[in-house]
C-alpha positions as CSV (number, residue, x, y, z in Angstrom):
1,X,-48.5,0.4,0.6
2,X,-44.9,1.7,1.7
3,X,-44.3,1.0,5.3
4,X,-42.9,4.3,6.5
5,X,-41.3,3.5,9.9
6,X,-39.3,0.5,7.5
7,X,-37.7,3.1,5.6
8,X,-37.3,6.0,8.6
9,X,-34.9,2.9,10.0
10,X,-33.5,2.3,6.7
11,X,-32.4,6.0,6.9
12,X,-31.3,6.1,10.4
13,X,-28.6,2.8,9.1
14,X,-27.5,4.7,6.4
15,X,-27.0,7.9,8.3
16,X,-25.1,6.0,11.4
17,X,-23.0,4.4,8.2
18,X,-22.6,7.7,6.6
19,X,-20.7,9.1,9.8
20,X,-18.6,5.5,10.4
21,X,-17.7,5.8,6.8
22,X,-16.6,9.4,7.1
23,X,-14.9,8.8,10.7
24,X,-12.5,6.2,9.0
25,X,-11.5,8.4,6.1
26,X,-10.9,11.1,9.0
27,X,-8.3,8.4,10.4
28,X,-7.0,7.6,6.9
29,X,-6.0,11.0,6.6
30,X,-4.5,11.8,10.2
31,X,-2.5,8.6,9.3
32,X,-1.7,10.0,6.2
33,X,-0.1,13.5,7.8
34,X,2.1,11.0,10.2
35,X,3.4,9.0,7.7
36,X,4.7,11.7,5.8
37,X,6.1,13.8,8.8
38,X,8.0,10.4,9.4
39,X,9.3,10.0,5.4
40,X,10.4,13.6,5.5
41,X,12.4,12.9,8.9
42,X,14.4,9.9,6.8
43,X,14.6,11.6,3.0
44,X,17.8,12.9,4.5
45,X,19.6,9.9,4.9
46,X,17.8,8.2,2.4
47,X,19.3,10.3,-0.1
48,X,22.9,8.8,0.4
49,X,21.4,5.1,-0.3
50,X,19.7,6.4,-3.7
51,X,23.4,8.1,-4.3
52,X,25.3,4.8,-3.6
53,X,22.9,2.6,-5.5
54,X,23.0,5.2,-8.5
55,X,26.3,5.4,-8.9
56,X,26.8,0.9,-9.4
57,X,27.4,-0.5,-12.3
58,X,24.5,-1.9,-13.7
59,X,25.3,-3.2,-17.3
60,X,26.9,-6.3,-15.1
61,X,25.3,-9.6,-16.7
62,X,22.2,-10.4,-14.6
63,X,21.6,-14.1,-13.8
64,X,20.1,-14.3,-10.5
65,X,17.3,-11.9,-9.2
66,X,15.5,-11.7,-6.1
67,X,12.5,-10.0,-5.7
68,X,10.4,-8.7,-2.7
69,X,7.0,-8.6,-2.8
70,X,5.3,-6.4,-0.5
71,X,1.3,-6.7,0.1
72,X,-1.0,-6.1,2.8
73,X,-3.4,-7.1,5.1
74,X,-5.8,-4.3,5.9
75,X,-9.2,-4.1,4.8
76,X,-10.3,-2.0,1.8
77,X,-6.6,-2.9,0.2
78,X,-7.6,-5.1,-2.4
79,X,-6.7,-2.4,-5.1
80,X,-3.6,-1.9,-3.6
81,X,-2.6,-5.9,-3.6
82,X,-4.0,-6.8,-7.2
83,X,-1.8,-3.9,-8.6
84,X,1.2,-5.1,-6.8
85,X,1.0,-8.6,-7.6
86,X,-0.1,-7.8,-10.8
87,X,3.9,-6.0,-11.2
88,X,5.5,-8.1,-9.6
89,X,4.2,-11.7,-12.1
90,X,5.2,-9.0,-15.0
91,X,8.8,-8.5,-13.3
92,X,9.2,-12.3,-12.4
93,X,7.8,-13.9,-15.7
94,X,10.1,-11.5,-17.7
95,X,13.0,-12.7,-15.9
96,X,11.7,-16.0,-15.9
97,X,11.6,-16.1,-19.7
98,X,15.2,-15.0,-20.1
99,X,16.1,-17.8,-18.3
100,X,17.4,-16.0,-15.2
101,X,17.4,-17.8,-12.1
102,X,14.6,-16.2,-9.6
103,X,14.0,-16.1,-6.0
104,X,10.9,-15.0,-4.4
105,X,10.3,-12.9,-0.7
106,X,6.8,-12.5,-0.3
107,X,5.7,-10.0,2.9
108,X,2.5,-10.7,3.8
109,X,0.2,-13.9,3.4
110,X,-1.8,-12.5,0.3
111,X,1.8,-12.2,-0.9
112,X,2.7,-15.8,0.2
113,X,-0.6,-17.1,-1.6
114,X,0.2,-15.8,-4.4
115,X,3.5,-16.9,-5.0
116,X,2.6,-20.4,-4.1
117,X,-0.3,-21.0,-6.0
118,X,2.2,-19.1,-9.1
119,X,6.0,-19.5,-8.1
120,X,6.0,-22.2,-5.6
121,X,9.6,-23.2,-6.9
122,X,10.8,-19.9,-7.0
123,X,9.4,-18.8,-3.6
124,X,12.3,-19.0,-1.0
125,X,11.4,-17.3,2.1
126,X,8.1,-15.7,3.3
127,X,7.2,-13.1,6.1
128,X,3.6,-13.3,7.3
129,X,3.8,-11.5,10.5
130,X,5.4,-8.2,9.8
131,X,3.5,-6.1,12.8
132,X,4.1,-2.0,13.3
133,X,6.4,-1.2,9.8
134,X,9.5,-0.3,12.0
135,X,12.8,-0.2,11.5
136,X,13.2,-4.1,13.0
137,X,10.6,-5.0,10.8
138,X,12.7,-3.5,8.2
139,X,15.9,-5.0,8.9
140,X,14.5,-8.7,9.4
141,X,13.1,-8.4,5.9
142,X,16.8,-7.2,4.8
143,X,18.4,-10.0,6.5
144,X,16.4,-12.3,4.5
145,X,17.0,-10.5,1.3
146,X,20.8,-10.9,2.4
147,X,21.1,-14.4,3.2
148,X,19.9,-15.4,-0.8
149,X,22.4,-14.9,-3.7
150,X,21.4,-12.6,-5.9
151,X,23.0,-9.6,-9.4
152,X,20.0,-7.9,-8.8
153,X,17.2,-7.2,-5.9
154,X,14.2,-5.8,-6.8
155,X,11.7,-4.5,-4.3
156,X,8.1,-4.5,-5.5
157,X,5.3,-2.4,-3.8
158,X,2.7,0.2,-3.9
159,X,3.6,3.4,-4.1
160,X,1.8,7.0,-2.7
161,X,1.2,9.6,-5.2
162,X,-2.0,11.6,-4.2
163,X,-4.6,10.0,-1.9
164,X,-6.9,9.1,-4.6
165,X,-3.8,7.7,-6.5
166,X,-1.6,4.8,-5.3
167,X,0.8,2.9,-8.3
168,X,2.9,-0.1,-8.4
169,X,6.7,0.8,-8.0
170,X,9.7,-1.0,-8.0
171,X,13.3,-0.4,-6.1
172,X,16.4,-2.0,-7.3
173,X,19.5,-2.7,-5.7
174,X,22.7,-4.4,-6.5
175,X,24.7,-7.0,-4.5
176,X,27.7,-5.8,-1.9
177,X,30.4,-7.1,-4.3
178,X,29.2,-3.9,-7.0
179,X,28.7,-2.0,-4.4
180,X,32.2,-1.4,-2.8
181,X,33.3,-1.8,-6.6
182,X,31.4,1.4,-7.2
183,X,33.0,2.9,-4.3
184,X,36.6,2.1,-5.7
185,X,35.8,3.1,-9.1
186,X,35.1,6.7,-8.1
187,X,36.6,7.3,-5.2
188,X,39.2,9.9,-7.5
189,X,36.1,12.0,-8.1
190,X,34.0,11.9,-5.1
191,X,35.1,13.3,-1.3
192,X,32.6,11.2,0.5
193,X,33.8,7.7,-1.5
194,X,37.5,8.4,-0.8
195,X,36.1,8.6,3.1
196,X,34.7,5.2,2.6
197,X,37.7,3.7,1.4
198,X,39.1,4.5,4.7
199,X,36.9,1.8,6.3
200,X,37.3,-1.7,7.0
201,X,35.7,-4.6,5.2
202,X,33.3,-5.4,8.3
203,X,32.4,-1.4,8.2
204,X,31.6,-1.3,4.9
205,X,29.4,-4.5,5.1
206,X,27.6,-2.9,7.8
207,X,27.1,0.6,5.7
208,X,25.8,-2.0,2.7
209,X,23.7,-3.1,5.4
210,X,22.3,-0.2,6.6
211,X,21.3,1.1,3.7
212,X,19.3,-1.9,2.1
213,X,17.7,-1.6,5.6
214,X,16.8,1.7,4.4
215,X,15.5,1.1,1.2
216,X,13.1,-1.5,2.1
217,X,11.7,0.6,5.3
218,X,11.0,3.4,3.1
219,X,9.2,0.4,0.5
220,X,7.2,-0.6,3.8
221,X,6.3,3.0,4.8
222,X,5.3,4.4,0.8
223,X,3.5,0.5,1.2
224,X,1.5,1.8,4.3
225,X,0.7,4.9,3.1
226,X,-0.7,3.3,0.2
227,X,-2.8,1.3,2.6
228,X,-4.3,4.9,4.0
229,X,-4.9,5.7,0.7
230,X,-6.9,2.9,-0.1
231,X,-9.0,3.6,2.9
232,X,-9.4,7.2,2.4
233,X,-11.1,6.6,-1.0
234,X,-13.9,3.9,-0.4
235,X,-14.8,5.7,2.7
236,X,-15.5,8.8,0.7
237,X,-17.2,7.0,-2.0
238,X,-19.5,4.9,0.5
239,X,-20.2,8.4,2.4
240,X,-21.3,9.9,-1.4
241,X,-23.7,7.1,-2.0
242,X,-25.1,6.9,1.6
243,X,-25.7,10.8,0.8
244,X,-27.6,9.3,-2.3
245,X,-29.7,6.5,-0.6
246,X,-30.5,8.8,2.3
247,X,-31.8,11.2,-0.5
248,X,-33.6,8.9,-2.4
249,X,-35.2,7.1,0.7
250,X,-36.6,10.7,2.0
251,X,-38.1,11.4,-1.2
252,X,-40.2,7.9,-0.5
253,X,-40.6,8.7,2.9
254,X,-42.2,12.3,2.8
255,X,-44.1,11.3,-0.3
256,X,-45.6,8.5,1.8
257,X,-46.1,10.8,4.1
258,X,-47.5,13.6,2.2
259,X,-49.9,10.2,1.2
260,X,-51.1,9.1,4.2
261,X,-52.3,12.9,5.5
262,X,-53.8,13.5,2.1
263,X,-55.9,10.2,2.5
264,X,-56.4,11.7,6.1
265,X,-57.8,15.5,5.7
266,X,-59.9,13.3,2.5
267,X,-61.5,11.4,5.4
268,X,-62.2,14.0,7.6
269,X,-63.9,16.0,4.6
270,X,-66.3,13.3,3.9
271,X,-67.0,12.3,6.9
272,X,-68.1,16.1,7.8
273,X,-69.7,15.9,4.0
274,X,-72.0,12.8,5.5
275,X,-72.6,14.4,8.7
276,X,-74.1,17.6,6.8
């Protein structure tokens, strides 16, 4: 016989889960509308980064690469980390089978396990305690990325598309030395570069600085949002299914129900049946 006040708590869980579930995608989202007011507020000066990078020389023989993996450590990520890692073995076993020489920076310890159980001799430097994605946080990473030699850097994380669509992506910038040599090539064509020229070694170092800093915060933020993402879609599929089970569990319940008062009003009948 089905035990109806088992299954009217059943359904009280699943509707207290159904409004958690829902409450966290409600954050996801509010998260979601932050991050992006804060990526618009830095697209601006973003954009000069993307132009400098652009413009460097990139047929340059490649023998040393770094690369920066970024993962998290939320919950409900673990879409987000397998598709990240997954890119970044691709990246570093390609290189690794031209022969290039590779150097590791994992963020995060999911990041730091993976590269030591894969690339122990190519990991160089981890970060396992990023905190708030800020711009500190940004520039400790790019001090690490600065203080390894390296023709190429490449920048590994997720990347925000839609909310129910988060992709592996991959930045790439090039050392200081094809940097300023970018800057000198077309300095004859380009207002801003014959401005740069102007500075000082230590003022251009900084700029280089700067806008590596840049690069890799905006990798941290499209990173974060990712994470958001994540959350926003499990949270909508567990509230879809607890819609289902609650569904299904009524159905049981009332017919149970309907049971017991049918077996009920059958009683009463034959008992007044006997007494006639």
């Amino acid at each position: 016989m089905v035990d109806k006040k088992k299954i009217w708590a059943y359904v009280t869980y699943l509707k207290k889960f159904k409004e958690i579930s829902k409450a966290v995608q409600m954050i996801a989202i509010a998260k979601l509308r932050k991050l992006n007011t804060r990526i618009e507020s830095r697209e601006f000066a973003l954009s000069f980064a993307v132009a400098l990078f652009d413009d460097v020389d990139n047929d340059t023989e490649c023998r040393r690469v770094t690369v920066v993996v970024l993962t998290s450590e939320r919950s409900c990520c673990g879409r987000l980390n397998s598709e990240v890692l997954s890119a970044a073995r691709d990246t570093i076993d390609l290189y690794l089978r031209d022969y290039k020489l590779v150097r590791i920076i994992s963020i995060g310890w999911r990041g730091r396990a993976n590269s030591v159980y894969k690339y122990k001799a190519e990991l160089c430097k981890s970060v396992t305690r990023v905190g708030q994605v800020s711009f500190p946080s940004a520039y400790v990473v790019s001090l690490c990325v600065l203080d390894t030699t390296f023709d190429k850097c490449l920048v590994v994380f997720s990347k925000y598309y839609k909310i129910f669509e988060q992709v592996a992506a991959v930045y790439e910038f090039s050392p200081y030395t094809l940097f300023t040599n970018a800057i000198y090539t077309n300095r004859g064509n380009n207002f801003f570069y014959d401005s740069l020229v102007a500075y000082s070694t230590k003022q251009l170092r900084k700029l280089y600085n700067y806008h590596v800093c840049l690069v890799i915060l905006d990798a941290f933020d499209e990173n974060t949002y990712s994470e958001s993402g994540c959350r926003a879609y499990p949270m909508e599929m567990a509230h879809k299914n607890a819609n289902g089970l609650i569904k299904e569990q009524m159905l049981v319940y009332n017919k149970a129900r309907q049971e017991g008062i049918t077996t009920e009003l059958l009683e009463v009948v034959s008992g007044a049946i006997h007494t006639v």
